[in-house]
NUVEXGU-632542 format. One record per residue (C-alpha): x, y, z. Coordinates in pm, whole numbers. Layout:
NUVEXGU-632542
ZAMI      X      Y      Z
ZAMI      X      Y      Z
...
end
This chain:
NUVEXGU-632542
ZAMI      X      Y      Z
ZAMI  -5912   3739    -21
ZAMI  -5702   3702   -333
ZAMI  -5656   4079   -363
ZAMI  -5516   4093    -27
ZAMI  -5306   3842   -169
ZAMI  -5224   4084   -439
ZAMI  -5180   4406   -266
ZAMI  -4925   4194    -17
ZAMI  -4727   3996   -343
ZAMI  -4750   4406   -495
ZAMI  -4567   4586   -145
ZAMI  -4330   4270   -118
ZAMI  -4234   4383   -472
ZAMI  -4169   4722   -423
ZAMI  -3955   4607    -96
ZAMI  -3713   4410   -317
ZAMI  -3698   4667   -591
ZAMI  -3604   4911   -271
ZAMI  -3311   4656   -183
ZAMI  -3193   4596   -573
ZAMI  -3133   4977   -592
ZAMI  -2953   4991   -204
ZAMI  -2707   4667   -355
ZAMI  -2649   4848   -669
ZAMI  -2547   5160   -407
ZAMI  -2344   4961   -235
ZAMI  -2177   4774   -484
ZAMI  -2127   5062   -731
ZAMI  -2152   5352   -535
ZAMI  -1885   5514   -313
ZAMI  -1681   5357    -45
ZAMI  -1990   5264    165
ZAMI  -1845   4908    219
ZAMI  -1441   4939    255
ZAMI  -1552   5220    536
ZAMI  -1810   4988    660
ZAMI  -1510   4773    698
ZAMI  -1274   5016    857
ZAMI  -1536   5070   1130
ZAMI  -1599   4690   1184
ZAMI  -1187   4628   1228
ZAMI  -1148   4926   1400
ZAMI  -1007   5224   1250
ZAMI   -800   5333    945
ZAMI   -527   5168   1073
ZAMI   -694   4786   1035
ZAMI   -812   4891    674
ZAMI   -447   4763    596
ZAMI   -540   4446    637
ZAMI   -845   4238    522
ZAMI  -1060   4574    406
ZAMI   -817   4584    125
ZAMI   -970   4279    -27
ZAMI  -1288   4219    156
ZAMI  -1460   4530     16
ZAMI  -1409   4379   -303
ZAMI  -1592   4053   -238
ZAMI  -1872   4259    -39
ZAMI  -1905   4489   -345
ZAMI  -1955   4174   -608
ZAMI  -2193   3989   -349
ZAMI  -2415   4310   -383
ZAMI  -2397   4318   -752
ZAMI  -2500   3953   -725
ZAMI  -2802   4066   -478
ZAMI  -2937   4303   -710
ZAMI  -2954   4052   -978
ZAMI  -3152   3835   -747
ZAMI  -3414   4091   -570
ZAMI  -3457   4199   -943
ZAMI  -3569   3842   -999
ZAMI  -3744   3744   -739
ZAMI  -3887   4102   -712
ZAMI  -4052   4072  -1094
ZAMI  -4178   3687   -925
ZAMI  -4331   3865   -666
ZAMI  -4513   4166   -897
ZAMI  -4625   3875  -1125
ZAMI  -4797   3722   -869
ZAMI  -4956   4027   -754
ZAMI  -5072   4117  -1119
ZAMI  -5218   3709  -1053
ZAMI  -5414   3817   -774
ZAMI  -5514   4204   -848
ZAMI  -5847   4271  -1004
ZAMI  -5644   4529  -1169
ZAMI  -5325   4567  -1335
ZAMI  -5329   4945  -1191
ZAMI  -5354   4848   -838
ZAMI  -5072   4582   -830
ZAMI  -4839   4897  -1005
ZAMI  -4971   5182   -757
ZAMI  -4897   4967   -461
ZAMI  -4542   4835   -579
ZAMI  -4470   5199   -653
ZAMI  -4545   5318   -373
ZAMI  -4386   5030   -149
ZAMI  -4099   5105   -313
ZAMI  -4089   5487   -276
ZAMI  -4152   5422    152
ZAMI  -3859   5140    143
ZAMI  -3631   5332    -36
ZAMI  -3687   5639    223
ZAMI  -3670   5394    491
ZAMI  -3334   5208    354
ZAMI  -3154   5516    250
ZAMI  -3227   5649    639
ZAMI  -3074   5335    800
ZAMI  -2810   5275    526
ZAMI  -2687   5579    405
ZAMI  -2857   5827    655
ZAMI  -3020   6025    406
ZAMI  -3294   6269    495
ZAMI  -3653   6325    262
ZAMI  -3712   6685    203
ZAMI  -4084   6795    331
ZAMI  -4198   6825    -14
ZAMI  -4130   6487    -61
ZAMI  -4351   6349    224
ZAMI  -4614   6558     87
ZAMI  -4590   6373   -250
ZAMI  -4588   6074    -93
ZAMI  -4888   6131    124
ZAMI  -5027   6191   -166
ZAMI  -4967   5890   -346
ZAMI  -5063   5687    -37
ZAMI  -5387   5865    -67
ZAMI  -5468   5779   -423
ZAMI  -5353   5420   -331
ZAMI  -5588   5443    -53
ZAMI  -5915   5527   -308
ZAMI  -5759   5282   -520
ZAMI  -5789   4990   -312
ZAMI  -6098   5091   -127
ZAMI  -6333   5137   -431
ZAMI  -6508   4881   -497
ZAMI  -6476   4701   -861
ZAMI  -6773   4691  -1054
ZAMI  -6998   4376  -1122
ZAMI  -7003   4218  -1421
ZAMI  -7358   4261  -1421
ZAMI  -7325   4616  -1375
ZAMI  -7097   4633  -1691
ZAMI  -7316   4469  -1878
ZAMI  -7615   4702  -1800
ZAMI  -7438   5019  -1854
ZAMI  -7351   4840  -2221
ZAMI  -7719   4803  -2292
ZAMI  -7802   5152  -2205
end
């Protein structure tokens, strides 16, 4: 049970890395949150008012975030490296965690669209993480046979 423990602590991982990056968007990136603001007041005409300041305080709340999902995200891999039976495994599945939350975020939050060769490389991946987690380890016993040989 404790590498289900690890493969869970591993996608949680890759999840927070996903939102670290989005805040970092957000907070350095274009002016995601002063039109998010706009919208939410209603129009250009409102952004007179509390947009002209709020976007600022949004912005340095989501540099704070990605200091904390960096934090607690490195929390969460060290736990999975805890629980893996494998160092690889806990990195394959917070890699690719991360790669399906970051195509999920940047959908919803940015509306960004995944070319076709990029689903194809990530079928991939999930595939390899698939053999990955499905092989079973071998015995210690079965190590040390192979050594005697």
């Amino acid at each position: 049970m404790q590498a289900g423990w690890g493969a869970v602590h591993s996608a949680v991982a890759g999840l927070l890395g996903a939102l670290a990056a989005c805040s970092a968007k957000l907070g350095l990136g274009a002016d995601y949150l002063r039109e998010a603001c706009a919208a939410a007041a209603g129009g250009e005409e409102a952004t007179a008012g509390p947009c002209d300041w709020l976007h600022v305080v949004l912005r340095a709340g989501c540099l704070v975030l990605v200091f904390v999902c960096n934090a607690v995200m490195w929390t969460f891999f060290a736990k999975a490296l805890h629980y893996s039976s494998s160092s690889a495994i806990a990195t394959v599945t917070a890699t690719a965690s991360n790669f399906i939350s970051s195509a999920l975020l940047g959908k919803l939050l940015f509306g960004e669209s995944r070319a076709l060769l990029w689903w194809v490389g990530i079928s991939l991946a999930l595939c390899g993480l698939l053999l990955v987690h499905t092989a079973s380890p071998w015995s210690e016993r079965q190590q040390a046979e192979k050594k005697d040989k």
